[in-house]
TIRO-2110 file (N, C-alpha, C; in Angstrom, 1 decimal):
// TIRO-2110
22.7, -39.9, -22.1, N, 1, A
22.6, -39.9, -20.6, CA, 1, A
22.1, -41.2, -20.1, C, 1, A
22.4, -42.0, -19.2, N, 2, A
22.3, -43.2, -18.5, CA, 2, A
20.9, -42.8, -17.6, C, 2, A
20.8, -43.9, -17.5, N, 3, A
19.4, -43.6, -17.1, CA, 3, A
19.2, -43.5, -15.2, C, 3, A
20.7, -44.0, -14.7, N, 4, A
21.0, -43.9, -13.5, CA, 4, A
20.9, -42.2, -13.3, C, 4, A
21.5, -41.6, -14.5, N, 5, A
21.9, -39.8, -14.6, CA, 5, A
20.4, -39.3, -14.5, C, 5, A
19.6, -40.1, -15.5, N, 6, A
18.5, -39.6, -15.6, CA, 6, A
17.7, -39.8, -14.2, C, 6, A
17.4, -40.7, -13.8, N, 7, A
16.9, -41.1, -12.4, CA, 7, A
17.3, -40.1, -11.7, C, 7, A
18.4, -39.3, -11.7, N, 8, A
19.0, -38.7, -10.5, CA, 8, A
18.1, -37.2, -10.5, C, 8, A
18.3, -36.8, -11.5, N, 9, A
18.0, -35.6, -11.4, CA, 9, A
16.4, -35.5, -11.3, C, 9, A
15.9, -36.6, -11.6, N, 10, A
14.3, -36.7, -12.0, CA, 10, A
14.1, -36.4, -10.4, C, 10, A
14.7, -37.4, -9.4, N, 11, A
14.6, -37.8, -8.2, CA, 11, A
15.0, -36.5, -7.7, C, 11, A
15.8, -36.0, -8.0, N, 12, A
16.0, -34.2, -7.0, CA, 12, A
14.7, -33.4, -7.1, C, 12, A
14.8, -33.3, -8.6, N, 13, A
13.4, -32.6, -8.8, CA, 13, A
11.9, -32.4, -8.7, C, 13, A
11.7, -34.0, -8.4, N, 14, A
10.7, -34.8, -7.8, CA, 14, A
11.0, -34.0, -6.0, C, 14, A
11.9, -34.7, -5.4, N, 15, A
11.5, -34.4, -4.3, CA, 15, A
11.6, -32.6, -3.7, C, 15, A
11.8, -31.7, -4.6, N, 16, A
11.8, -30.1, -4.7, CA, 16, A
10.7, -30.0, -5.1, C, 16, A
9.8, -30.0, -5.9, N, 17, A
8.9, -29.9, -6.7, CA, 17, A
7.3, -30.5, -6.4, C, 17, A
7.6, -31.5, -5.6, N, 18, A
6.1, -32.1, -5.7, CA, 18, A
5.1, -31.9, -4.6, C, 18, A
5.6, -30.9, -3.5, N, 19, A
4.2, -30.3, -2.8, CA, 19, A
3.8, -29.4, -3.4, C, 19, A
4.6, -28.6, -4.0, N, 20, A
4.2, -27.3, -4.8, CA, 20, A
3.6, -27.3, -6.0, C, 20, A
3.8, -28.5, -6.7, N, 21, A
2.8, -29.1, -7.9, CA, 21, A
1.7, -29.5, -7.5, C, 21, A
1.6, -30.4, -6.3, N, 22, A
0.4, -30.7, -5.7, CA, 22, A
-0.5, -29.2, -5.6, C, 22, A
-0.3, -28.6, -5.0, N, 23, A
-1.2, -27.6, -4.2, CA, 23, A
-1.3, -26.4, -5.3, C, 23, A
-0.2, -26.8, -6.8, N, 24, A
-0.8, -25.7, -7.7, CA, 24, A
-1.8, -26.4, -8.7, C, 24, A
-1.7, -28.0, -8.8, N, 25, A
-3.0, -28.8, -9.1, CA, 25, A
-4.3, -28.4, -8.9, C, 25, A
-4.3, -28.4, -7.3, N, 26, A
-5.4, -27.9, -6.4, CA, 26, A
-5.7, -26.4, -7.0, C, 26, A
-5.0, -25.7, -7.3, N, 27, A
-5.4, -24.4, -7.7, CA, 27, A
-6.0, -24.3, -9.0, C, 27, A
-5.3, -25.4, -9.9, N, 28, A
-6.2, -25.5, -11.1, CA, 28, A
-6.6, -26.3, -11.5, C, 28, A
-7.5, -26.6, -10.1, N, 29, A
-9.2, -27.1, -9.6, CA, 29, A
-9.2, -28.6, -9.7, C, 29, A
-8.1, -29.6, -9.5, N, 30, A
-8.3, -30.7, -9.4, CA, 30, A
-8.2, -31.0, -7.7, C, 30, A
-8.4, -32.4, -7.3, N, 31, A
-8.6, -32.9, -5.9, CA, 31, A
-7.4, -33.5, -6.1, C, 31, A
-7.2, -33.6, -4.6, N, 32, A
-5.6, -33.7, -4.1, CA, 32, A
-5.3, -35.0, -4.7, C, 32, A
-6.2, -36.1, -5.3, N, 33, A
-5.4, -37.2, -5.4, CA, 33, A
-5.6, -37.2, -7.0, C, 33, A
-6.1, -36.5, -7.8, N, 34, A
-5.9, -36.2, -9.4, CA, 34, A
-4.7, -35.3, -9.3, C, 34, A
-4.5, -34.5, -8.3, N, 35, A
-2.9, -33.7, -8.5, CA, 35, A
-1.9, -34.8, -8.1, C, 35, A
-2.0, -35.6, -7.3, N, 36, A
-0.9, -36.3, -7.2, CA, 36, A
-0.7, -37.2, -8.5, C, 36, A
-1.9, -37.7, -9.4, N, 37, A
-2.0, -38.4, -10.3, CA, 37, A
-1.7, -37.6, -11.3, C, 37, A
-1.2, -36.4, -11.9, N, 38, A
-0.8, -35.7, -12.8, CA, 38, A
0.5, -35.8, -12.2, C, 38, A
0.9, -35.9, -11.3, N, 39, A
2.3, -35.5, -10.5, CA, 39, A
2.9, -36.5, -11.5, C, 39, A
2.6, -37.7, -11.0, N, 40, A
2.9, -38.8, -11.1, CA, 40, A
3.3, -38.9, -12.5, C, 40, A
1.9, -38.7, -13.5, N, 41, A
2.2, -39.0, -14.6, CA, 41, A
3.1, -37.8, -15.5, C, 41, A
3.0, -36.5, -15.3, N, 42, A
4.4, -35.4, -15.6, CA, 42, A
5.8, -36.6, -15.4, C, 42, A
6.0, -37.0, -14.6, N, 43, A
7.0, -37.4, -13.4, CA, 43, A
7.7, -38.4, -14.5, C, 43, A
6.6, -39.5, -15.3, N, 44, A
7.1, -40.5, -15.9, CA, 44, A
7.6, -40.3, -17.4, C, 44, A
7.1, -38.8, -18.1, N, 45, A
7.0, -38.5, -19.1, CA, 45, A
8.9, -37.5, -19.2, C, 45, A
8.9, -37.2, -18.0, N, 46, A
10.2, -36.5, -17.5, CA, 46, A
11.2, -37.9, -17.9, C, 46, A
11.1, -38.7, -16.7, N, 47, A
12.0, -40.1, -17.2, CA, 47, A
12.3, -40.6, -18.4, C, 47, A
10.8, -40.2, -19.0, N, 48, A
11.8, -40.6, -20.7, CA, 48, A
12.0, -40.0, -21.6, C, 48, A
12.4, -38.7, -21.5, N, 49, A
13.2, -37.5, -22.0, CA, 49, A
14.5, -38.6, -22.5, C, 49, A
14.6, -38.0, -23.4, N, 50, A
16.1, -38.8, -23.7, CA, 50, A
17.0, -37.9, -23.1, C, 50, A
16.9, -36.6, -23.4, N, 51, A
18.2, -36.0, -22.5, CA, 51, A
17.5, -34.9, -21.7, C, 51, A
18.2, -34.1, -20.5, N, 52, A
17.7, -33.2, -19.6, CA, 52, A
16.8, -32.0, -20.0, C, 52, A
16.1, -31.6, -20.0, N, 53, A
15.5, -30.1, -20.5, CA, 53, A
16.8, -29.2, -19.8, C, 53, A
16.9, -28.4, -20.9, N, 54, A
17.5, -27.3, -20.6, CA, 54, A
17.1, -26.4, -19.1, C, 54, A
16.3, -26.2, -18.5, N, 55, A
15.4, -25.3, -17.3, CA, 55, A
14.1, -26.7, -17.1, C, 55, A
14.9, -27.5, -16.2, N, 56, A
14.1, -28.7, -15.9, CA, 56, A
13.0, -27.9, -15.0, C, 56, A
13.4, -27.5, -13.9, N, 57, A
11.8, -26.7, -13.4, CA, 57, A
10.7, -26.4, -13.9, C, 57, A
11.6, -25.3, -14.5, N, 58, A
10.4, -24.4, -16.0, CA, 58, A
9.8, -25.6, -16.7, C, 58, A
10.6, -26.3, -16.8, N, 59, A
10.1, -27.6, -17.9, CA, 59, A
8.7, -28.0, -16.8, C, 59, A
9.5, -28.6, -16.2, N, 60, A
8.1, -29.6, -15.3, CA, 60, A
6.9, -29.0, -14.9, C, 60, A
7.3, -27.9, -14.3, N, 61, A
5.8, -27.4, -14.3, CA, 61, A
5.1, -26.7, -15.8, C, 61, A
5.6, -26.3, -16.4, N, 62, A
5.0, -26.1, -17.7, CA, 62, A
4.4, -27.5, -18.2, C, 62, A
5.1, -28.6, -18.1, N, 63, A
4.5, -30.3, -18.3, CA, 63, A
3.4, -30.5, -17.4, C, 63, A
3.4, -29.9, -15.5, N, 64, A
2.3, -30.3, -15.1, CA, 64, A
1.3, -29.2, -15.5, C, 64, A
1.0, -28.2, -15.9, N, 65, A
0.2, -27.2, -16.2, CA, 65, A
-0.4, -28.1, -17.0, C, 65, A
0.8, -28.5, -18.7, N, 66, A
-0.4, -28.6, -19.6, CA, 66, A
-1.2, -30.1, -18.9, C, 66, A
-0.5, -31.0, -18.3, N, 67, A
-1.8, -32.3, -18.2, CA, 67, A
-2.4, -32.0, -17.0, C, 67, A
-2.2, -31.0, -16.2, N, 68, A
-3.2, -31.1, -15.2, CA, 68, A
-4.7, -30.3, -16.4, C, 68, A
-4.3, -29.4, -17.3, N, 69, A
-5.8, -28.6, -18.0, CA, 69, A
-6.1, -29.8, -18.7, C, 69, A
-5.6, -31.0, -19.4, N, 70, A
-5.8, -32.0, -20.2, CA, 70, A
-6.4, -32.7, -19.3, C, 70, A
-5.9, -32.9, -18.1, N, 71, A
-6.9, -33.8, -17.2, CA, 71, A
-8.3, -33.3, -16.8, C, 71, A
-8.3, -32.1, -16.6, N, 72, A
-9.3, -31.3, -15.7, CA, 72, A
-10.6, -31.2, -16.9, C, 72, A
-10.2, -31.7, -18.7, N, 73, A
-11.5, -31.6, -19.5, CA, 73, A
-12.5, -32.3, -19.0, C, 73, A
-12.7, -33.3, -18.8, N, 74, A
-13.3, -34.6, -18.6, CA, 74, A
-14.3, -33.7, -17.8, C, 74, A
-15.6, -34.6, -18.0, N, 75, A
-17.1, -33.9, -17.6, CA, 75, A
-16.9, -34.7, -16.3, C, 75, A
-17.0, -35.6, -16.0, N, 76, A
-17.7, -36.7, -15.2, CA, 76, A
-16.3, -36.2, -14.2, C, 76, A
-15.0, -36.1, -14.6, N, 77, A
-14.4, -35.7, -13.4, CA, 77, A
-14.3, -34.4, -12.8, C, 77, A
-14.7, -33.3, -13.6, N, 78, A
-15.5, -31.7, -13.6, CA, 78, A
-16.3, -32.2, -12.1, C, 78, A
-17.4, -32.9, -12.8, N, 79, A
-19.1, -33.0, -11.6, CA, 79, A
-18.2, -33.5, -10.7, C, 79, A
-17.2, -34.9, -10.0, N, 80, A
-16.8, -35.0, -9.1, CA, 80, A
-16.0, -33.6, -8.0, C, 80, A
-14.9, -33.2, -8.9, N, 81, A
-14.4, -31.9, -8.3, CA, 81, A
-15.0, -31.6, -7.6, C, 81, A
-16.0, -30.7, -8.5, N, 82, A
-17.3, -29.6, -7.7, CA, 82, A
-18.2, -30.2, -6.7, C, 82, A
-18.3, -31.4, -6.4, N, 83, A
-18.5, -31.7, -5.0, CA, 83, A
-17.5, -31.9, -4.3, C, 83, A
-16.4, -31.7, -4.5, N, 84, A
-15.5, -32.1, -3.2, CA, 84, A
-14.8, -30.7, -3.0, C, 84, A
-15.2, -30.0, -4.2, N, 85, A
-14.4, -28.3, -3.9, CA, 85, A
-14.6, -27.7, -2.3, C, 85, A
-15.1, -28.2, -1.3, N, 86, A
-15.4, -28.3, -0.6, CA, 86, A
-14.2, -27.8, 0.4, C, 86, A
-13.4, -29.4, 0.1, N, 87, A
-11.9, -29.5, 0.6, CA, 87, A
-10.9, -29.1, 0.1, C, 87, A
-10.3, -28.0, -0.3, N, 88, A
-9.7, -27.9, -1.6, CA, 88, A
-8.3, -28.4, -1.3, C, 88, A
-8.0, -28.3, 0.1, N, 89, A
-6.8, -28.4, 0.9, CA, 89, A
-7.3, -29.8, 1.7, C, 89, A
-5.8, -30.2, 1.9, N, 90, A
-6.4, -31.4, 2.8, CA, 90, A
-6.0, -31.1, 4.5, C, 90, A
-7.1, -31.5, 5.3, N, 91, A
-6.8, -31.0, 6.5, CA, 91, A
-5.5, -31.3, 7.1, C, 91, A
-4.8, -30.9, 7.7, N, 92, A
-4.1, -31.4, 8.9, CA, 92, A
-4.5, -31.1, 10.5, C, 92, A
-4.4, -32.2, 11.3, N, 93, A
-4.6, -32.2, 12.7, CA, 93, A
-4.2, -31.1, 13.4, C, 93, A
-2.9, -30.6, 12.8, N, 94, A
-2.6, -29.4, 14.1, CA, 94, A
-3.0, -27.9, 13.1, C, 94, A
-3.9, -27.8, 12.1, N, 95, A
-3.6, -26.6, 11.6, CA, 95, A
-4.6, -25.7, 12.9, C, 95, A
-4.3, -24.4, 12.3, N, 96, A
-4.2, -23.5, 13.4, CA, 96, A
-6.1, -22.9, 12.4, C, 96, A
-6.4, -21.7, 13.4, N, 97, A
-7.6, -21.4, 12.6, CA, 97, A
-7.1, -20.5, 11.7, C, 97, A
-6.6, -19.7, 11.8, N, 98, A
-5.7, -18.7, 11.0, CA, 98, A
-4.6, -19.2, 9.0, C, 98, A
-4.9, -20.5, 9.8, N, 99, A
-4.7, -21.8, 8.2, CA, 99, A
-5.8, -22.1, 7.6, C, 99, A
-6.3, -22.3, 8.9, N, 100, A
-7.6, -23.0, 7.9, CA, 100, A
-8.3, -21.2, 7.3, C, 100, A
-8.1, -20.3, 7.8, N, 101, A
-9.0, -19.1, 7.6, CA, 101, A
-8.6, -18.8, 6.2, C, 101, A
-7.0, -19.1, 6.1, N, 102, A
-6.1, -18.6, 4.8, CA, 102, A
-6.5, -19.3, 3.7, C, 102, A
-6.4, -20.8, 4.3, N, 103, A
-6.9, -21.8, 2.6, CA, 103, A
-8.5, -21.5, 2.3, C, 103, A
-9.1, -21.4, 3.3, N, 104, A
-10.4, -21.0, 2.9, CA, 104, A
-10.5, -19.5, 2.2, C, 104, A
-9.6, -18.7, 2.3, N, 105, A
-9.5, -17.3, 1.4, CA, 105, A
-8.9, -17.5, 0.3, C, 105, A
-8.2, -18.3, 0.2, N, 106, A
-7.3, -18.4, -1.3, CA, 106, A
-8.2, -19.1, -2.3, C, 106, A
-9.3, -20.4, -1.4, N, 107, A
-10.3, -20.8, -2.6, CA, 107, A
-11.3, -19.5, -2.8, C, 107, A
-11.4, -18.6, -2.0, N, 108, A
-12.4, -17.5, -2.6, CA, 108, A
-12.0, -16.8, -3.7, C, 108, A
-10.3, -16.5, -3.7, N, 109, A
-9.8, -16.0, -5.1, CA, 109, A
-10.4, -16.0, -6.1, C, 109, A
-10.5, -15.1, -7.4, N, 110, A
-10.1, -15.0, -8.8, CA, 110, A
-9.4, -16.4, -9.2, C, 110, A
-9.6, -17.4, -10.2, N, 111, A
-8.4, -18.6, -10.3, CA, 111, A
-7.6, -17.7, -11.0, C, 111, A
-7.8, -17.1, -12.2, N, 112, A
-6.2, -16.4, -12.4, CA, 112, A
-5.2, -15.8, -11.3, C, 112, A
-6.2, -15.2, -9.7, N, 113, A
-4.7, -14.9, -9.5, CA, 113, A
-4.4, -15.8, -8.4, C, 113, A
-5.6, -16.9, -7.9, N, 114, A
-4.6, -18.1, -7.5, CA, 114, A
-3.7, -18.9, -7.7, C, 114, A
-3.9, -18.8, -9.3, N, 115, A
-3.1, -19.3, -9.9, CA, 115, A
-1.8, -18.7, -9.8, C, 115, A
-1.3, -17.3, -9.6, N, 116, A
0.2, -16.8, -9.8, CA, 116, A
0.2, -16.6, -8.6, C, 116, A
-0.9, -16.6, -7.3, N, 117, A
-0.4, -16.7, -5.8, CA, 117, A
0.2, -18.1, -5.6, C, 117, A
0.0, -19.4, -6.0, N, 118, A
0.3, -20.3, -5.8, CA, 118, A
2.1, -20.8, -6.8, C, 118, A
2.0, -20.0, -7.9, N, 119, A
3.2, -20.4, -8.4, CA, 119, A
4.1, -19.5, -7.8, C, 119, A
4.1, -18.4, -7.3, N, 120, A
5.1, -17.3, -7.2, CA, 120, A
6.0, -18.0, -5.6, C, 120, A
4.4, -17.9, -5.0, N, 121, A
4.8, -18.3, -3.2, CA, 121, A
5.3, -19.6, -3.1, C, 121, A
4.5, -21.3, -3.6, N, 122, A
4.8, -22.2, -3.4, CA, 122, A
5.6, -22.6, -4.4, C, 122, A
5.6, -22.5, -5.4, N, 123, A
6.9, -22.8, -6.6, CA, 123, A
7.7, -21.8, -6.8, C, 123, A
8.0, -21.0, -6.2, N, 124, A
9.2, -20.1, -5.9, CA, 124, A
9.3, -19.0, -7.9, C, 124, A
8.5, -19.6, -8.5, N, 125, A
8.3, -19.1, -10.1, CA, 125, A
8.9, -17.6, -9.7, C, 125, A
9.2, -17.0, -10.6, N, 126, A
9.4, -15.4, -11.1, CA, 126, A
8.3, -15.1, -12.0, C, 126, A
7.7, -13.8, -11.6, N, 127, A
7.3, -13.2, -13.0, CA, 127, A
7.0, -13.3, -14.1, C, 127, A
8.9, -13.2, -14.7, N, 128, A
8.9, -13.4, -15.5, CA, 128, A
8.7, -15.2, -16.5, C, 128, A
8.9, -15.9, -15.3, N, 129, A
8.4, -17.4, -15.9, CA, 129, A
6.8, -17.7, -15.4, C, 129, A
6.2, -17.0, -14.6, N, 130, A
5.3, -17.0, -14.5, CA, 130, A
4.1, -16.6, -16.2, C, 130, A
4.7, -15.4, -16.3, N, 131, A
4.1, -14.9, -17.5, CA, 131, A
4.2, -15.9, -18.7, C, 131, A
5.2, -16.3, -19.1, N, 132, A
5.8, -17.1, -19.8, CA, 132, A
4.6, -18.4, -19.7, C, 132, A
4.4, -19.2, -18.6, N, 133, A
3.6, -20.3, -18.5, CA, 133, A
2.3, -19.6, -19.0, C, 133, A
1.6, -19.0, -18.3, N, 134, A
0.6, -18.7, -18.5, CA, 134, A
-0.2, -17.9, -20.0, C, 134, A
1.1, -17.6, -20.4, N, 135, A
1.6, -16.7, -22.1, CA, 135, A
0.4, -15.2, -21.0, C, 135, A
1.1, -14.6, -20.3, N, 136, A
0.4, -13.4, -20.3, CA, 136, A
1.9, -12.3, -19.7, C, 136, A
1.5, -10.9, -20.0, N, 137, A
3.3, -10.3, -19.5, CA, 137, A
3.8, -10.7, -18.0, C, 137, A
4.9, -10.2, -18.0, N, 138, A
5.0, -10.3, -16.1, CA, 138, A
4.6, -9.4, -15.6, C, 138, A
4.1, -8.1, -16.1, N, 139, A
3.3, -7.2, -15.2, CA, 139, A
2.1, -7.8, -14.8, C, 139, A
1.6, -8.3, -15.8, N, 140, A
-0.1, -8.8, -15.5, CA, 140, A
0.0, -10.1, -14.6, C, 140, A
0.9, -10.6, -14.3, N, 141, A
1.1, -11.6, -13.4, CA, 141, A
1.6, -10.8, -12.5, C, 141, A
2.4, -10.0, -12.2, N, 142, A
2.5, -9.3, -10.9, CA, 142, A
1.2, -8.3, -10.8, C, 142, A
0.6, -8.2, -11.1, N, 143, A
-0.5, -7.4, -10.6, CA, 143, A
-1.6, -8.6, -10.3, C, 143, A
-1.4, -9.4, -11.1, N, 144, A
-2.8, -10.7, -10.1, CA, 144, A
-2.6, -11.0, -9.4, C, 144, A
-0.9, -11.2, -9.2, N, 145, A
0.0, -11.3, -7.6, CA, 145, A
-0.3, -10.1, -6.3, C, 145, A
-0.2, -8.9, -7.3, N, 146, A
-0.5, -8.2, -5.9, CA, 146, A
-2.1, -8.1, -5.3, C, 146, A
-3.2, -7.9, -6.4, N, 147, A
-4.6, -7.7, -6.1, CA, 147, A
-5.4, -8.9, -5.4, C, 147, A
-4.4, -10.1, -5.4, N, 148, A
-5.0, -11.1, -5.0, CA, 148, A
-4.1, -11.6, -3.7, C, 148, A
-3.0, -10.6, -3.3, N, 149, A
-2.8, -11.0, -1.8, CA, 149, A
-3.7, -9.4, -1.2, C, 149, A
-3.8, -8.2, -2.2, N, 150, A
-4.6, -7.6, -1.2, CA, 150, A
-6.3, -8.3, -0.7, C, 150, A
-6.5, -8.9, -1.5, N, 151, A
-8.0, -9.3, -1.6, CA, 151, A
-8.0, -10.5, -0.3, C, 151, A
-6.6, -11.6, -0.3, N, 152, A
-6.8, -12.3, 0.9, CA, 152, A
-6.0, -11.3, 2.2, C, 152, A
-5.6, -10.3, 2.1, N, 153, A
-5.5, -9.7, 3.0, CA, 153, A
-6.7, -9.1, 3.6, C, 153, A
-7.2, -9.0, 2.9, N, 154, A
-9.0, -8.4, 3.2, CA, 154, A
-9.7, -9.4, 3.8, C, 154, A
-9.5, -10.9, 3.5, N, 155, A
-10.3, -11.7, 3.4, CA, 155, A
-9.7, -12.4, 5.0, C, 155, A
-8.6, -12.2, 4.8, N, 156, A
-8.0, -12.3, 6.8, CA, 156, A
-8.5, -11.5, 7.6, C, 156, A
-8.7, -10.2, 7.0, N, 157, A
-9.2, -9.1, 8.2, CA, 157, A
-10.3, -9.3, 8.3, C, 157, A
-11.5, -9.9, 7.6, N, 158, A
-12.8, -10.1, 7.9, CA, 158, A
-13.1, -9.0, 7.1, C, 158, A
-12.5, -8.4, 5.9, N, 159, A
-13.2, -7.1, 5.5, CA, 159, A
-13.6, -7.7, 3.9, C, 159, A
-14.6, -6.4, 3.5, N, 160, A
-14.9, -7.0, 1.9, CA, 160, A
-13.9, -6.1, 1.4, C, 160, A
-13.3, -6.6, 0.5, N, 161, A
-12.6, -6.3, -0.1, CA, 161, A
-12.7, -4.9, -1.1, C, 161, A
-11.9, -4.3, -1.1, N, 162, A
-12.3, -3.0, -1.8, CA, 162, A
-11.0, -2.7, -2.2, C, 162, A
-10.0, -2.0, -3.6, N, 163, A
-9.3, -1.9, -4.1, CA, 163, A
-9.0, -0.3, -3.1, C, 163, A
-7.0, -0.8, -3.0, N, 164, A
-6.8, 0.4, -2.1, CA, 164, A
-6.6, 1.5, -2.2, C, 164, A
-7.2, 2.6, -2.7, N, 165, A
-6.6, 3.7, -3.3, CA, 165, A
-6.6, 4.9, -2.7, C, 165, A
-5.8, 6.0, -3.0, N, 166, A
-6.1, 7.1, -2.1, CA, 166, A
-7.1, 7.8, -2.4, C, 166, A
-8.1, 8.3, -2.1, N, 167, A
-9.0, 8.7, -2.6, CA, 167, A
-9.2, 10.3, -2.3, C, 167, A
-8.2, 11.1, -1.6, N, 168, A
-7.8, 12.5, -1.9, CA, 168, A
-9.0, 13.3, -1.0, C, 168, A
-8.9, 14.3, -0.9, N, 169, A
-9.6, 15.5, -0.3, CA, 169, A
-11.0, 15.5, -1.2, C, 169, A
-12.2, 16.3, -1.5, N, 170, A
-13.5, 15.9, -1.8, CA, 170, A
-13.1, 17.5, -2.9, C, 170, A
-13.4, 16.9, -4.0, N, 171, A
-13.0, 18.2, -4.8, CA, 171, A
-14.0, 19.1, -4.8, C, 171, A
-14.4, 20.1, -4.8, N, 172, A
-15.2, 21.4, -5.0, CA, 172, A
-15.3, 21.7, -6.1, C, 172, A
-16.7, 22.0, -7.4, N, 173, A
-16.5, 22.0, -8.5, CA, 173, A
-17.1, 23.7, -8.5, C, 173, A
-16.3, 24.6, -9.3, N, 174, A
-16.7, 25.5, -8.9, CA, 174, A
-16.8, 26.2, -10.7, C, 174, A
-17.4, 27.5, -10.9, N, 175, A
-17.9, 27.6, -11.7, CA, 175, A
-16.7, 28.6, -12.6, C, 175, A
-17.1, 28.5, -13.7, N, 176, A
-15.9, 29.1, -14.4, CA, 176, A
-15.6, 30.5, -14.6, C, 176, A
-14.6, 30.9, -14.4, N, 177, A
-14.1, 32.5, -14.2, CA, 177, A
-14.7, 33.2, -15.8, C, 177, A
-14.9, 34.3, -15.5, N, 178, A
-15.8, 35.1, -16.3, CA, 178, A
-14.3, 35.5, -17.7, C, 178, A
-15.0, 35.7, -18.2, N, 179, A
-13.8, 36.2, -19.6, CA, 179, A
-13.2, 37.2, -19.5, C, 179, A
-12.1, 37.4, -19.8, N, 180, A
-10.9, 38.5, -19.8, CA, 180, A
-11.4, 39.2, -21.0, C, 180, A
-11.0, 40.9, -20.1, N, 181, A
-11.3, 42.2, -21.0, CA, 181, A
-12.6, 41.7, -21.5, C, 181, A
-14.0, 41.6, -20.4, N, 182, A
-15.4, 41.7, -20.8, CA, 182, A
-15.9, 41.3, -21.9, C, 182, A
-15.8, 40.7, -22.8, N, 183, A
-16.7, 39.9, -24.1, CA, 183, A
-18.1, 38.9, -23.3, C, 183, A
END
């Protein structure tokens, strides 16, 4: 493959791919400008593939996964994080309160299921490649998907969160019927 061929596709995928890497960075707990610095370096490791990955997507973010957790070891960049976890998003001028209310519920998340709220919704992932990245089934990724939009659904309503279940009529515990033919 030429490297014009290679460029090409790097460059599609780059510009599909890289708000959604950013902001699943953010989700596994780096600051916006160490996600873009994983971006970046995924980005160059892609370029010198000798030939295409078969499921370039799947590929790249499986590549940003593993260096964003390789990056995120480091102590000294740990202690910076955790003072800036603050921001976890970066503002924009016109966001509405209802945005800001949202990003501020999504950092309240479980990270396991920010993590499959952020790949499902912003990287468009499946399930089933969700599970796959994470090595866990696609049920268990669709159920951190569902318990963790009910949880920011709660967390929009201003409610605490409580798992939704029906909880049925109040059962009456009544005493046991006496024995057939008198014994």
């Amino acid at each position: 493959m030429s490297s014009d061929q290679t460029s090409a596709w790097c460059e599609r995928l780059y510009q599909a791919k890289v708000a959604g890497l950013i902001l699943y960075g953010r989700a596994l707990g780096l600051s916006h400008g160490e996600a873009e610095d994983v971006v970046q370096e995924t980005f160059v490791v892609l370029l010198r593939l000798a030939e295409r990955p078969e499921d370039p997507e799947r590929y790249c973010v499986r590549s940003f996964r593993n260096a964003a957790l390789n990056y995120r070891r480091s102590l000294w960049r740990r202690l910076t994080r955790e003072l800036e976890s603050h921001r976890w998003f970066e503002r924009a001028t016109d966001e509405s309160v209802a945005e800001r209310m949202a990003m501020l519920c999504l950092t309240e998340l479980p990270a396991a299921q920010r993590e499959v709220i952020v790949l499902k919704i912003w990287n468009r992932c499946t399930f089933e490649a969700i599970g796959e990245l994470l090595e866990i089934s696609p049920n268990t990724a669709a159920g951190r998907y569902r318990y963790g939009l009910e949880k920011l659904r709660a967390c929009m309503q201003g409610e605490a969160y409580e798992r939704d279940e029906p909880g049925g009529d109040t059962i009456a515990f009544l005493d046991t019927a006496p024995p057939v033919g008198g014994a």
